[in-house]
N, CA, C and O atoms as a MOPAC input file, in Angstrom:
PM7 MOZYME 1SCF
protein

 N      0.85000 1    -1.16600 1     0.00000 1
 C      0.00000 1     0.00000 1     0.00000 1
 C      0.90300 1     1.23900 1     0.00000 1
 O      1.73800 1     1.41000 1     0.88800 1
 N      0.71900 1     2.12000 1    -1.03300 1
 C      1.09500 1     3.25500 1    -0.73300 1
 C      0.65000 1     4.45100 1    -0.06500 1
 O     -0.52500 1     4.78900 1    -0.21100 1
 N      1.77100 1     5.43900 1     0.96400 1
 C      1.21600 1     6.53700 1     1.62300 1
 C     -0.33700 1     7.30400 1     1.38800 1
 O     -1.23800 1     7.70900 1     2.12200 1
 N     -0.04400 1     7.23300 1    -0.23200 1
 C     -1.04700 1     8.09100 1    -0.20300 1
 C     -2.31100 1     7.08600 1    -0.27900 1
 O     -3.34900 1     7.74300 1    -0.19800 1
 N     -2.54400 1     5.73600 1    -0.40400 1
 C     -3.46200 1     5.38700 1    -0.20100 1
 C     -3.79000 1     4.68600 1     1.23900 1
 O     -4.90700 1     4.42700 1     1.68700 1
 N     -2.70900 1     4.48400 1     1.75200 1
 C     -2.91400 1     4.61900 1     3.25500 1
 C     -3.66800 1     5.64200 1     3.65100 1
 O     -4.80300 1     5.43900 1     4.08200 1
 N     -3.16300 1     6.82900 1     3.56400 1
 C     -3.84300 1     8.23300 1     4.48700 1
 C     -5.30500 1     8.00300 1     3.46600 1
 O     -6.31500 1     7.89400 1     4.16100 1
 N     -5.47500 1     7.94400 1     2.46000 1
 C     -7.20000 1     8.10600 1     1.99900 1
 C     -7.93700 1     6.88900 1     2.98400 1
 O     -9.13900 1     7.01500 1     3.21400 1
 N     -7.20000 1     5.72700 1     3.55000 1
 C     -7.97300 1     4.12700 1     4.07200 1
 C     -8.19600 1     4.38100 1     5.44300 1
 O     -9.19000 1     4.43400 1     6.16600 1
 N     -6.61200 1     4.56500 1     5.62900 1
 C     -6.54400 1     4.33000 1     7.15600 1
 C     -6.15000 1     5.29300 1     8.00800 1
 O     -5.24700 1     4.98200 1     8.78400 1
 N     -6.67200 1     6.58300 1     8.07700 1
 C     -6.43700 1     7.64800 1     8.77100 1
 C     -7.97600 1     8.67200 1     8.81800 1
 O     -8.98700 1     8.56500 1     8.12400 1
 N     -7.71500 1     9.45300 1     9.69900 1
 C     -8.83100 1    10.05200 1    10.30000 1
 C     -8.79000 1    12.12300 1    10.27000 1
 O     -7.92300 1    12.91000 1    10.65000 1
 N    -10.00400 1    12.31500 1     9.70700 1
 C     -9.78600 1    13.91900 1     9.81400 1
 C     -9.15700 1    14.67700 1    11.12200 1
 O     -9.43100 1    14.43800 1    12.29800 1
 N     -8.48700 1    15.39300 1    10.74800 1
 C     -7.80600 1    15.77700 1    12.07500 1
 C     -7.11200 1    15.25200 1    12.46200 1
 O     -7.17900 1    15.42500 1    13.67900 1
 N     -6.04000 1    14.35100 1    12.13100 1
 C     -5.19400 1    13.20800 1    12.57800 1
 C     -3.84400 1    13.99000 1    11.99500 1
 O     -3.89300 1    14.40600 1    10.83700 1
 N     -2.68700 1    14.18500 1    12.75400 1
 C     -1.29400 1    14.49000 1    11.98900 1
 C     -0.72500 1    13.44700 1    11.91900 1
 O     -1.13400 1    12.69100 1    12.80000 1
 N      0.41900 1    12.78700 1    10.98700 1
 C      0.53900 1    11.93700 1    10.57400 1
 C      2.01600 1    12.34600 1    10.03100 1
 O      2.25500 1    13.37000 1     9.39100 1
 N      2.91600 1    11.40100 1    10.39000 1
 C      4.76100 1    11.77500 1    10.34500 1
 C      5.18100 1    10.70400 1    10.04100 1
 O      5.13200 1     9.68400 1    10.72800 1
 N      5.84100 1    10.88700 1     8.50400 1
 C      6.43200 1    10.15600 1     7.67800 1
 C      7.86900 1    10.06200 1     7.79500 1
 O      8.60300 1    11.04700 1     7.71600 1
 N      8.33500 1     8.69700 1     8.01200 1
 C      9.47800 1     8.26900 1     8.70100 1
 C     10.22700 1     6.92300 1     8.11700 1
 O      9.90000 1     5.74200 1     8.22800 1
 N     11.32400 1     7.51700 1     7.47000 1
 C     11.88800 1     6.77100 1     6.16800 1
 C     13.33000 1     6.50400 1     7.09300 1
 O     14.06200 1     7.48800 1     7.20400 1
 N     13.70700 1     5.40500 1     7.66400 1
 C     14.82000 1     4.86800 1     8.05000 1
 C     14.75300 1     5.66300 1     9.58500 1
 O     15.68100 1     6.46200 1     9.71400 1
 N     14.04100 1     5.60400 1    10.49000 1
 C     13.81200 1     6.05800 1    11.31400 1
 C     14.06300 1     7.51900 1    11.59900 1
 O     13.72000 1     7.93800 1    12.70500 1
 N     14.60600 1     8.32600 1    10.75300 1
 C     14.26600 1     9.56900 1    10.42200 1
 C     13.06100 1    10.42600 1     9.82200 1
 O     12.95600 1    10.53100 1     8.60000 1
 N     11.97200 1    11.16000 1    10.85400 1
 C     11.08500 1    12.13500 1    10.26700 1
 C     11.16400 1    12.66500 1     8.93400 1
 O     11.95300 1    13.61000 1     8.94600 1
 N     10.71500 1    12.47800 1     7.85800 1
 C     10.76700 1    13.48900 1     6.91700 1
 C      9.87600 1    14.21400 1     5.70000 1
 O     10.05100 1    14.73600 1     4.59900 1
 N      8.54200 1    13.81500 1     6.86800 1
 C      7.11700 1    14.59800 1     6.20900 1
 C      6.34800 1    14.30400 1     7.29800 1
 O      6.50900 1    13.40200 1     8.12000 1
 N      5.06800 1    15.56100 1     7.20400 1
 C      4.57000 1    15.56700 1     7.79900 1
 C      2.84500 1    15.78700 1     7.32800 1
 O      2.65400 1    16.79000 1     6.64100 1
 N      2.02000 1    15.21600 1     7.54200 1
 C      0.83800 1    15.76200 1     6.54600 1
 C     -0.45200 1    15.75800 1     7.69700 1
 O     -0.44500 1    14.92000 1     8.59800 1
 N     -1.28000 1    16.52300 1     7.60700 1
 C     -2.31500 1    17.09800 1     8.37900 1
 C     -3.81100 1    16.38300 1     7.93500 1
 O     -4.10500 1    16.92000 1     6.86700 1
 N     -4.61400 1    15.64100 1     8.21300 1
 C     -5.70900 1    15.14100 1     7.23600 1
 C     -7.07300 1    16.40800 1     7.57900 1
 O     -7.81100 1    16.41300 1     8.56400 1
 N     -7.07100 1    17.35100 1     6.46900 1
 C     -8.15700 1    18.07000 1     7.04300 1
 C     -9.33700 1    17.82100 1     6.56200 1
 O    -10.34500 1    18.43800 1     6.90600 1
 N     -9.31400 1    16.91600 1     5.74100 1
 C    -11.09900 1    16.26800 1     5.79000 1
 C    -10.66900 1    14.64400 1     4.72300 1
 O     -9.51100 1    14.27000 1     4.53400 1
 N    -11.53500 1    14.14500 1     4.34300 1
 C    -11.42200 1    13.04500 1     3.99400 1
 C    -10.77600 1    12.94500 1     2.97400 1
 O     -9.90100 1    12.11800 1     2.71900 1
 N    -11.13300 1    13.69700 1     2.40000 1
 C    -10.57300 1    13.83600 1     0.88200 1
 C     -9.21100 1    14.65900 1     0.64200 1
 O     -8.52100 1    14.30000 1    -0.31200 1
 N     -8.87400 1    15.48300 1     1.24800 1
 C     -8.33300 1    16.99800 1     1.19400 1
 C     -6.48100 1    17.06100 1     2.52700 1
 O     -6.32100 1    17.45100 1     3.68300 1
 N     -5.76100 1    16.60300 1     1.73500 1
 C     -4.74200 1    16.76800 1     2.43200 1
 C     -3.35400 1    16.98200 1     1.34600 1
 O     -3.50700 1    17.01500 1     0.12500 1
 N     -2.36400 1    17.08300 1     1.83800 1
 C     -0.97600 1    17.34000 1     0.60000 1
 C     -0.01800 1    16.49700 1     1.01400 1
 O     -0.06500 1    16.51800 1     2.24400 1
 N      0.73400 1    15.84400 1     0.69300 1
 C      1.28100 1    15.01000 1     0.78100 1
 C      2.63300 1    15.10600 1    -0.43500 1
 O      2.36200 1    14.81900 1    -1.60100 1
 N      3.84700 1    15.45900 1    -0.12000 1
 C      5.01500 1    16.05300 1    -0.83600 1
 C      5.13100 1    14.66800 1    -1.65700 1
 O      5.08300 1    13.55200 1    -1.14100 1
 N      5.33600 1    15.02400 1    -3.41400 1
 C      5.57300 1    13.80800 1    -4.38900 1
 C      6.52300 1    12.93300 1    -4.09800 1
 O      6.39800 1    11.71100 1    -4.16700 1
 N      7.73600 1    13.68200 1    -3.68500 1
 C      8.73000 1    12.50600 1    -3.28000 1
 C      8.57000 1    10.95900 1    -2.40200 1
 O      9.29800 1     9.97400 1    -2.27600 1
 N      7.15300 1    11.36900 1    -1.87100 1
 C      6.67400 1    10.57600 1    -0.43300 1
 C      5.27800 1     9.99300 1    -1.34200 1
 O      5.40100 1     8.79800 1    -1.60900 1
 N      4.30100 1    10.46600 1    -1.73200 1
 C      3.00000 1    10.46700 1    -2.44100 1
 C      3.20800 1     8.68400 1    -2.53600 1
 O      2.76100 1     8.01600 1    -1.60300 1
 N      3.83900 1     8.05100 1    -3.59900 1
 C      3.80600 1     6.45500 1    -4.05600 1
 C      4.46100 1     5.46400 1    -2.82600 1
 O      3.98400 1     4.34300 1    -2.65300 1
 N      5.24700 1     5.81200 1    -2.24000 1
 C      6.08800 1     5.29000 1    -1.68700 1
 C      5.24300 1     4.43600 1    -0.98900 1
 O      4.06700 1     4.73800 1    -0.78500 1
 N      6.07900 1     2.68600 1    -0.34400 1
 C      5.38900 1     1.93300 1    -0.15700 1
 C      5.76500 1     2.06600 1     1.46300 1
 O      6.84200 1     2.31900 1     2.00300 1
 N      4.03200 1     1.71000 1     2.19500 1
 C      4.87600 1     1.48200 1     3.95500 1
 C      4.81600 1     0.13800 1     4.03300 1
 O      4.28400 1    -0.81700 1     3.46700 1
 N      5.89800 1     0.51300 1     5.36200 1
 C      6.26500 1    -0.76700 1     5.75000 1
 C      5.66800 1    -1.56400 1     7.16600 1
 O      5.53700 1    -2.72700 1     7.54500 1
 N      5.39900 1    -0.21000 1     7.68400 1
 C      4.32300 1     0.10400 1     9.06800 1
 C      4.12500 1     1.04300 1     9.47500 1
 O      4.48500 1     2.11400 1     8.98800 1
 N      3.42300 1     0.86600 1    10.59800 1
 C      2.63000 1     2.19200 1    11.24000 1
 C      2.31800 1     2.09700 1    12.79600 1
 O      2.22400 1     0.98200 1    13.31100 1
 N      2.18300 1     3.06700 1    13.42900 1
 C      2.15300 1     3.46300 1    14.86500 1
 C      1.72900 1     4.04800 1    15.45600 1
 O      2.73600 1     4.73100 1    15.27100 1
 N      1.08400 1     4.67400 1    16.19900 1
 C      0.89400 1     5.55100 1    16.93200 1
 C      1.86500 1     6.39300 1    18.38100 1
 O      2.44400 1     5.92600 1    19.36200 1
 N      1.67900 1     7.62100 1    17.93500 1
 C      2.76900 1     7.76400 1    19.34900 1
 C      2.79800 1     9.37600 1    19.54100 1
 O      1.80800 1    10.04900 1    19.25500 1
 N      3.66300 1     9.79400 1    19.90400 1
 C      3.58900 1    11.16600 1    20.06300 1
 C      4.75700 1    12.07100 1    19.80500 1
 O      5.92400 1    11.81600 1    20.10300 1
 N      4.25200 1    13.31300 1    19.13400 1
 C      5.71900 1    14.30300 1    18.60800 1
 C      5.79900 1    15.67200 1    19.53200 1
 O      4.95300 1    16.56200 1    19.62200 1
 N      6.37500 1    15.62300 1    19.82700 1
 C      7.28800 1    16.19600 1    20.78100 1
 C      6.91200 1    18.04300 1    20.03500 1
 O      7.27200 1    18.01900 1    18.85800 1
 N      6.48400 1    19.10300 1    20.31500 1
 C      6.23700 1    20.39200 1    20.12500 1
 C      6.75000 1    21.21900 1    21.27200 1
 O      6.39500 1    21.26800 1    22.45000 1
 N      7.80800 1    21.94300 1    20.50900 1
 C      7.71400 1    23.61000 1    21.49600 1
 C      7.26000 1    24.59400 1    21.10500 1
 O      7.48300 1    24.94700 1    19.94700 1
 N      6.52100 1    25.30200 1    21.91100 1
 C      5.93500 1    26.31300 1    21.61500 1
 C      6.59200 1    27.48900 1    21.35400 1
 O      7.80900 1    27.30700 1    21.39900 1
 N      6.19000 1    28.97700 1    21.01900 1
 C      6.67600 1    30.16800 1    21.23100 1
 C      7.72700 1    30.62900 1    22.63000 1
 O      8.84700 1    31.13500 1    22.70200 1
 N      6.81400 1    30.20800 1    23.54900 1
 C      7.27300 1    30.39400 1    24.73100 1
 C      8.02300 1    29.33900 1    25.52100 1
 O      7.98300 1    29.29500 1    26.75000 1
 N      8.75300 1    28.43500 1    24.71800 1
 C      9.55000 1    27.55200 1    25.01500 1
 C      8.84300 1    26.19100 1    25.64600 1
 O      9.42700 1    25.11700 1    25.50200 1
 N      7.81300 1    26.24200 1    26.21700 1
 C      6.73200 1    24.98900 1    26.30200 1
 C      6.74300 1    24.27000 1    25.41400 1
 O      6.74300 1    24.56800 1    24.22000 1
 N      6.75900 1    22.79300 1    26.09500 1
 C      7.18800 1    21.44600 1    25.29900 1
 C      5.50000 1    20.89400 1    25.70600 1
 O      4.80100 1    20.87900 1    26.72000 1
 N      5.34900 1    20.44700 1    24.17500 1
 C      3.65800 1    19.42500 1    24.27300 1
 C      3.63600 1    18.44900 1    23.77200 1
 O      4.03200 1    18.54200 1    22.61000 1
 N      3.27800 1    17.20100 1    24.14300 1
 C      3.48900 1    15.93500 1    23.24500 1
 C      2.09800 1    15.89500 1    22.76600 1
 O      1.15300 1    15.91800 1    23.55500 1
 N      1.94200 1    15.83200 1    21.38500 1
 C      0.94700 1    15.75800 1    19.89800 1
 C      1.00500 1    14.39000 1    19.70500 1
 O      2.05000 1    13.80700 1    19.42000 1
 N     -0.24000 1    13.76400 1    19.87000 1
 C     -0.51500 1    12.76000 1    19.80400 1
 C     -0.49300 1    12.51600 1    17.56500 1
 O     -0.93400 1    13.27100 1    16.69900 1
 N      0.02100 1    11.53900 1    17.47900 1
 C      0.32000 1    11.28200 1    15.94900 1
 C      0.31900 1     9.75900 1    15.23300 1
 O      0.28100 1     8.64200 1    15.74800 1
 N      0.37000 1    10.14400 1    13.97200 1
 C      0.05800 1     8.48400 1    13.05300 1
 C      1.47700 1     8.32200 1    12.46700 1
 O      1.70900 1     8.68100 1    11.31300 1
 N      2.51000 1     7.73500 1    13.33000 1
 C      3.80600 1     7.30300 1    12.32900 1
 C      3.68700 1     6.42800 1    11.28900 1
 O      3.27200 1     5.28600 1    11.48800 1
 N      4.04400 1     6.87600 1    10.04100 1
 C      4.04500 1     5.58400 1     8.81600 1
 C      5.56500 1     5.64400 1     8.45200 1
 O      6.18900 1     6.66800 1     8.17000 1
 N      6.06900 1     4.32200 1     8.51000 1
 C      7.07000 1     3.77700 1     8.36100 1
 C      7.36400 1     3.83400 1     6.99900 1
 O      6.47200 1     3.19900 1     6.43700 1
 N      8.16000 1     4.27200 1     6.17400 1
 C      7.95100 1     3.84400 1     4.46500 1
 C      9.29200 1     3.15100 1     4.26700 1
 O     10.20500 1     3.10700 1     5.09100 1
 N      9.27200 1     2.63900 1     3.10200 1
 C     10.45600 1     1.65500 1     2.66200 1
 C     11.03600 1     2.37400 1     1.37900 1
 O     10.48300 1     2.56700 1     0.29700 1
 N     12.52000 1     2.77300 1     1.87700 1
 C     12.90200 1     3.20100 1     1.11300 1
 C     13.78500 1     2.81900 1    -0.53100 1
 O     14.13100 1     3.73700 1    -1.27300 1

């Protein structure tokens, strides 16, 4: 299955979702309605390998740290 038909199957509006190619982050995509999200071409076909749930780590303006609950997809590079 590829990313992008992962995020149309198996993901949820409002869900952030962090694309992670050799255990390095390196996309990030927002699902703002079912249909309607962007997803960078380099990443778009690519096949996963798995997926997770977990949380990304945010600082704020004011130096406040928040853990963002998120959809890791594993892809194979």
């Amino acid at each position: 299955m590829t990313v992008y038909e992962f995020c149309r199957q198996s993901t949820n509006v409002k869900e952030l979702v962090v694309i992670r190619d050799a255990g390095y982050i390196v996309h990030t995509v927002w699902i703002d309605s079912e249909d309607l999200f962007a997803i960078h071409p380099n990443y778009t076909n690519k096949e996963v390998k798995s997926d997770e749930w977990g949380y990304l780590s945010i600082t704020t303006e004011h130096g406040d740290t928040l853990s963002v609950p998120c959809h890791y997809i594993n892809i194979i590079s």
